[in-house]
N, C-alpha and C positions, 0 to 999 in steps of 0.2 A: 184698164183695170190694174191696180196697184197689183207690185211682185209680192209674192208671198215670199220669196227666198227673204231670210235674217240679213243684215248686215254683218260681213265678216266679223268675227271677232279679233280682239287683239291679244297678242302672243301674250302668254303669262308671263312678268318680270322673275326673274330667278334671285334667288336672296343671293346675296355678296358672300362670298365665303370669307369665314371669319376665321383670320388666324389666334391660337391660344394663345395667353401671355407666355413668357420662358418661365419655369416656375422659379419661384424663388428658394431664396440659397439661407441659410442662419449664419454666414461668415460673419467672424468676429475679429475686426480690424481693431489693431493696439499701434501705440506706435512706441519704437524703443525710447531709452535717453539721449538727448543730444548731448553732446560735449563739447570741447573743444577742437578735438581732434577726430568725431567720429559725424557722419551722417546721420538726417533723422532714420529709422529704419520702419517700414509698415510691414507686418508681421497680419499674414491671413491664412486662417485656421478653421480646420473641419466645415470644405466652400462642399455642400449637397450635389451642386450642379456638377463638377467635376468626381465627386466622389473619393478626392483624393488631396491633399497636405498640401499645401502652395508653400515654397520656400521662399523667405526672403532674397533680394538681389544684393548684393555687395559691391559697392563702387570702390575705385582706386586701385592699386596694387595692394597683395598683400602685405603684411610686413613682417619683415626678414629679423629672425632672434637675432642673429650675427652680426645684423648692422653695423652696430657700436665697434665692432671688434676689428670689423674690416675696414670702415672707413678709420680705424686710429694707425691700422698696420700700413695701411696705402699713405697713408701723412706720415708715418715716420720714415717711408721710403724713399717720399719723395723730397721730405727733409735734407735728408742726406745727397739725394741726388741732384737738386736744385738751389739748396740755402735756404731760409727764412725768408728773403725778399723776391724767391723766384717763387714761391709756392702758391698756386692760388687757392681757391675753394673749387673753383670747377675744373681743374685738374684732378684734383680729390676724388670726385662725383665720376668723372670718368673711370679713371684708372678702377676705382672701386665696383663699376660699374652701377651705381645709386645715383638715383636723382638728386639734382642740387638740390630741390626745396627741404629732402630730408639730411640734408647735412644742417641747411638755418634751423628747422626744428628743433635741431639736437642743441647747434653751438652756434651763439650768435654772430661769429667772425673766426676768422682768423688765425688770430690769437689765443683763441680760446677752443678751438682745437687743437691747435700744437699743443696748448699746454694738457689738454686731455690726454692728448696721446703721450706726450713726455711724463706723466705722473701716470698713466698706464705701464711704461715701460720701466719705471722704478720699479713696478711688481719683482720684474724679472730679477732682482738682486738681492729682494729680500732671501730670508731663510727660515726653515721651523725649528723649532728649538728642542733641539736633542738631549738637554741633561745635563751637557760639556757647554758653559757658559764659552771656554776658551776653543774647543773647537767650532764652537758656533758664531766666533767673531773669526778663526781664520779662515771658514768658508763664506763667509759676508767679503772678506777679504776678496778672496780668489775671484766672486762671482763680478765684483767690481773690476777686477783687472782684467778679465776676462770680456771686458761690453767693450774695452776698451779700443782695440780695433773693431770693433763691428758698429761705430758709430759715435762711441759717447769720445773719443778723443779725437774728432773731428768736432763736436758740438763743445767740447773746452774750448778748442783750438777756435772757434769763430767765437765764443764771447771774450776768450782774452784779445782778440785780435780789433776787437770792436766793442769795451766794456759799457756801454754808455747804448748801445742798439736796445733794439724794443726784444730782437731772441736771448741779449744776457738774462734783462730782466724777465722775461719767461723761462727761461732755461737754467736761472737761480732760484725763483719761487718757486718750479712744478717739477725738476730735478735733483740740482744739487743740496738745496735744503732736506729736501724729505732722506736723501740718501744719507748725510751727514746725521738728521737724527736716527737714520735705522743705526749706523756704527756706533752712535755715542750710547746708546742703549746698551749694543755688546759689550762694548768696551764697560760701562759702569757696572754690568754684571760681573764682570773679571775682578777689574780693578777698585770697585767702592763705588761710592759717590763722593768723589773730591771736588776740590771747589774747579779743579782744573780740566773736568774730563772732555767738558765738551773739545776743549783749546787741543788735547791732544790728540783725539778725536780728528780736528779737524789737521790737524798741521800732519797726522798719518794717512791721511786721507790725502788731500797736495801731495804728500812723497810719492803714492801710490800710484796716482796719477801721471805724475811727469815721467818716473824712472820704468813703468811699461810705456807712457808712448813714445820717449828715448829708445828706449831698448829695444821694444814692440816684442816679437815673438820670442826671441833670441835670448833673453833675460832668463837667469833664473829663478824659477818660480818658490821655489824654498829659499833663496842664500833672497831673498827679495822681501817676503812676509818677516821674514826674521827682523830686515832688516827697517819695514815698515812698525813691527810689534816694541821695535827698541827706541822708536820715533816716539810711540804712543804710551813706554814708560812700563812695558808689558814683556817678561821674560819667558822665555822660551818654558814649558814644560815638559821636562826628560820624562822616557818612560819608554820599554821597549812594547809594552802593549798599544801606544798609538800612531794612528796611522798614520800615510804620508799625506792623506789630503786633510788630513784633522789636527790633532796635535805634536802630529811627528817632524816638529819642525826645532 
């Protein structure tokens, strides 16, 4: 006689658990300007899922306001401590502690750094102008004889010693020119505009030159200006009201 028992049944399958999606977010990806000198940048803004501001990432180093400044002062140190033909670019990059690629950025060789930095250091002679055309050429004066040991009578000293070198001719386009026009300036305020002022300009300028780094320290600096101002065709102005660094010469 047949079993009346059922045949067992089979276990119930269990539904899969299903995981939710992550919800989604409304971030609004931009991406900045490219340039030449910057990275693309992707800017992601008000992400849901974080609940919070995503900053962008910043690649490279930052860059240093000063750059310009420090890499011209490190090149004209080592101007002087090396010559024109010891000085390299990655000397520069060291000493200044900047990487070489941002010295090419700046200046394509060289050359054209020294002369940065040499037309930099013209700044240091200029002067503002006070009112006193003629004390304001014999402080132009002084500030030139005064660079004179601290490096511009070593940098005469290698172009007359070598006129025809590649540092003359940077060291007469990004130096001595620009200097010789700040004086001829003073000087035509004093003295006119003659047809001659550059010529004396410049021929007080040479005197100036030789008989500090002749003399160097030891010179005097009034019996000296006088002696430059009578070069340049330019007399002395008496006066007990002016001074000794001005017109009290």
């Amino acid at each position: 006689m047949p079993s009346s028992s059922r045949p067992a049944s089979r276990p119930t399958s269990q539904p899969m658990p299903v995981t939710p999606p992550p919800p989604r977010t409304s971030a609004r990806v931009g991406f900045g300007r490219v340039t030449g000198t910057t990275f693309p940048v992707i800017v992601i803004s008000d992400n849901l899922r974080y609940r919070k501001p995503m900053q962008p990432v910043r690649r490279g180093r930052p860059r240093q306001a000063d750059i310009d400044r420090v890499a011209l002062e490190h090149t004209l140190a080592l101007l002087q401590e090396r010559g024109y033909d010891g000085l390299r670019m990655k000397d520069v990059a060291e000493s200044a502690g900047i990487g070489l690629g941002a010295l090419y950025r700046r200046w394509a060789g060289k050359k054209e750094l020294v002369m940065a930095a040499l037309r930099a250091d013209v700044t240091q002679h200029e002067t503002d102008d006070t009112g006193d055309p003629f004390a304001d050429l014999v402080t132009a004066l002084e500030r030139i004889g005064d660079a004179v040991p601290h490096g511009l009578g070593r940098l005469m000293a290698a172009c007359l010693a070598d006129p025809d070198s590649e540092l003359a001719r940077v060291a007469i386009e990004a130096k001595f020119t620009p200097m010789l026009d700040g004086l001829t300036a003073r000087l035509e305020r004093v003295a006119g505009a003659a047809p001659d002022v550059r010529l004396r300009a410049e021929s007080g300028l040479l005197y100036l030159l030789w008989r500090t780094a002749v003399g160097g320290q030891t010179a005097d600096a009034t019996a000296l200006h006088r002696r430059v101002l009578k070069v340049m065709g330019v007399l002395p102005q008496p006066g007990p009201e002016q001074s000794s660094t001005g017109t009290g010469l």
